[in-house]
C-alpha atoms as one frame of an Amber mdcrd trajectory, in Angstrom:
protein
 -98.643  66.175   9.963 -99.095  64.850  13.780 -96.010  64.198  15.576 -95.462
  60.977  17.468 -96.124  62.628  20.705 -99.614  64.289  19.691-100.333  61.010
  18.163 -99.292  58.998  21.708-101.400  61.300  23.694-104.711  61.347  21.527
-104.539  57.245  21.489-104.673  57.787  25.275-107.122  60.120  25.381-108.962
  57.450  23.405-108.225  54.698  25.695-109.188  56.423  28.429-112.327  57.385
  27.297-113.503  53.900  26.162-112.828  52.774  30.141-115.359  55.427  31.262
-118.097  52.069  31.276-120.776  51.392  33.452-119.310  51.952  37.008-119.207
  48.466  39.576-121.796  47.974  42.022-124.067  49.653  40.361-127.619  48.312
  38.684-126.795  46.991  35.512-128.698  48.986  32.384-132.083  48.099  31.544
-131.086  46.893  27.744-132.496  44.763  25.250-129.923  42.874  23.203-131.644
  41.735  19.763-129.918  37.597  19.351-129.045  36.141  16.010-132.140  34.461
  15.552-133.981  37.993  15.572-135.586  37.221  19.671-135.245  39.816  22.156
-133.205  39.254  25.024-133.479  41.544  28.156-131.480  42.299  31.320-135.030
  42.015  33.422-135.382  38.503  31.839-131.802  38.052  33.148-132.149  38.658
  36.588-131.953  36.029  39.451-128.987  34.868  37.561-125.458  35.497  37.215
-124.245  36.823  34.081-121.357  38.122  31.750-122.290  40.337  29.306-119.369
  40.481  26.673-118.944  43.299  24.131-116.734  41.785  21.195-115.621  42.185
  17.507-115.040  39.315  14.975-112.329  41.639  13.873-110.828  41.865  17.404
-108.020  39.444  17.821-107.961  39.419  22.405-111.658  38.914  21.414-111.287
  36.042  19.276-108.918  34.817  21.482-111.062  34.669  24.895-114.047  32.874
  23.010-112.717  29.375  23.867-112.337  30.682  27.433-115.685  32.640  27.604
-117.097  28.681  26.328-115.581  26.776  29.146-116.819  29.284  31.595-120.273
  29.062  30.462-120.168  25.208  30.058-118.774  25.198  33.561-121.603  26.989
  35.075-125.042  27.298  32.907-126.519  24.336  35.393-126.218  26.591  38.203
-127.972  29.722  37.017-125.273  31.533  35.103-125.633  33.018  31.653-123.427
  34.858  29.026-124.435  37.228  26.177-121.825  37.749  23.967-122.765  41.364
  22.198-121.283  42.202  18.671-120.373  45.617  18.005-122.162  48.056  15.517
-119.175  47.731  12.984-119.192  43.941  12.556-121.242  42.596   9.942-123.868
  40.760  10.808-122.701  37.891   8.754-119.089  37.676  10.113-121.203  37.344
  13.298-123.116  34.428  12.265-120.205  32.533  10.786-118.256  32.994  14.071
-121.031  31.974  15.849-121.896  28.924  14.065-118.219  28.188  13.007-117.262
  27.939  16.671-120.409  26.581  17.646-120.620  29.386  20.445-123.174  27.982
  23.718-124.278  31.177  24.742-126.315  33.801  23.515-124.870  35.506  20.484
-126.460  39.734  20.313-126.099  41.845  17.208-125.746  45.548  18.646-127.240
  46.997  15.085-127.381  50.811  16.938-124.684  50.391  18.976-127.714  51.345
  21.550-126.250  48.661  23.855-122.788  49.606  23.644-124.337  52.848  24.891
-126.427  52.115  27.503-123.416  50.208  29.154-121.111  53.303  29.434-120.474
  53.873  25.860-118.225  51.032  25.225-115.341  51.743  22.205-112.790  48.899
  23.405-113.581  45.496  22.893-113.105  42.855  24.618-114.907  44.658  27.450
-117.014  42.240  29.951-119.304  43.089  32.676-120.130  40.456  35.332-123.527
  41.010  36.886-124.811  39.389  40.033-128.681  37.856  40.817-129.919  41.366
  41.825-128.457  42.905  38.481-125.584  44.678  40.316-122.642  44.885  38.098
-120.027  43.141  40.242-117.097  43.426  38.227-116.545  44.957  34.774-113.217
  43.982  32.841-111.407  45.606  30.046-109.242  43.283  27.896-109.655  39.205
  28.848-109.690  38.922  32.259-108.025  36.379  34.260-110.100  33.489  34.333
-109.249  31.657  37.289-110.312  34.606  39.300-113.475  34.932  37.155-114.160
  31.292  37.915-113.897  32.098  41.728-116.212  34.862  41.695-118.505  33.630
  39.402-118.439  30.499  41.966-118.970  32.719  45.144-121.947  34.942  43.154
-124.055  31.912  42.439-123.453  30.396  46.133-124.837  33.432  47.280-128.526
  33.961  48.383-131.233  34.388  46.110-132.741  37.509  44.954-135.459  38.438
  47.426
């Protein structure tokens, strides 16, 4: 039987080692997310914008309850050369997925990580909601763990796409 201590420390051993992640300014991974319609999405295809790339569960109540804000920030900016992929874990169903997707009617681009490759290639991402926020050279600029405050998120994201071009 574990004791309560033993049990305390191994959940934050856990913790900690889900906010290993890709580290900031650093090149974003070279990934291909696969969508819901089955197209492949890549970072390369991404660049010259500003993005978030979300990792997320259906199952994942903070992660449920950032979609309406991940939606207005992606309304707010998509004119100006910003994008979001929203990446579903290897546990969720594929179906759950789709329903949220389409039951929310979700703007952005929806990824099904079947592997979990992508989870991977990103720092081996176990927490969800965990959100990186890349710049126009594919520099990750900012990664956050949990919902992150969206004000400031608006601000940077604001700043990033005022910002010169990639040359």
């Amino acid at each position: 039987m574990f004791s309560r201590r033993s049990l305390f420390s191994g959940l934050v051993l856990a913790a900690l080692m889900g906010l290993v992640g890709c580290a900031q300014n650093q090149a974003a991974p070279s990934s291909s997310f696969t969508l819901l319609d089955g197209k492949e999405l890549s970072t390369s295809g991404l660049k010259g914008k500003v993005y978030l790339v979300n990792f997320w569960a259906t199952t994942c109540t903070s992660c449920v309850a950032e979609m309406p804000e991940l939606v207005k920030v992606y309304e707010r900016f998509k004119d100006q050369g910003f994008d979001t992929v929203a990446v579903a874990m290897q546990y969720d169903p594929p179906a759950w997925v789709n329903r949220f997707a389409t039951s929310r009617q979700l703007p952005f681009k929806v990824a099904l990580d079947h592997t979990g490759n992508n989870a991977k290639e990103w720092g081996d991402i176990r927490l969800t909601p965990t959100t990186f926020l890349v710049d126009k050279s594919g520099q990750i600029i900012k990664q956050f763990v949990g919902p992150p405050d969206f004000d400031a998120l608006h601000d940077l994201i604001d700043r990033l796409l005022k910002s010169s071009p990639v040359g």
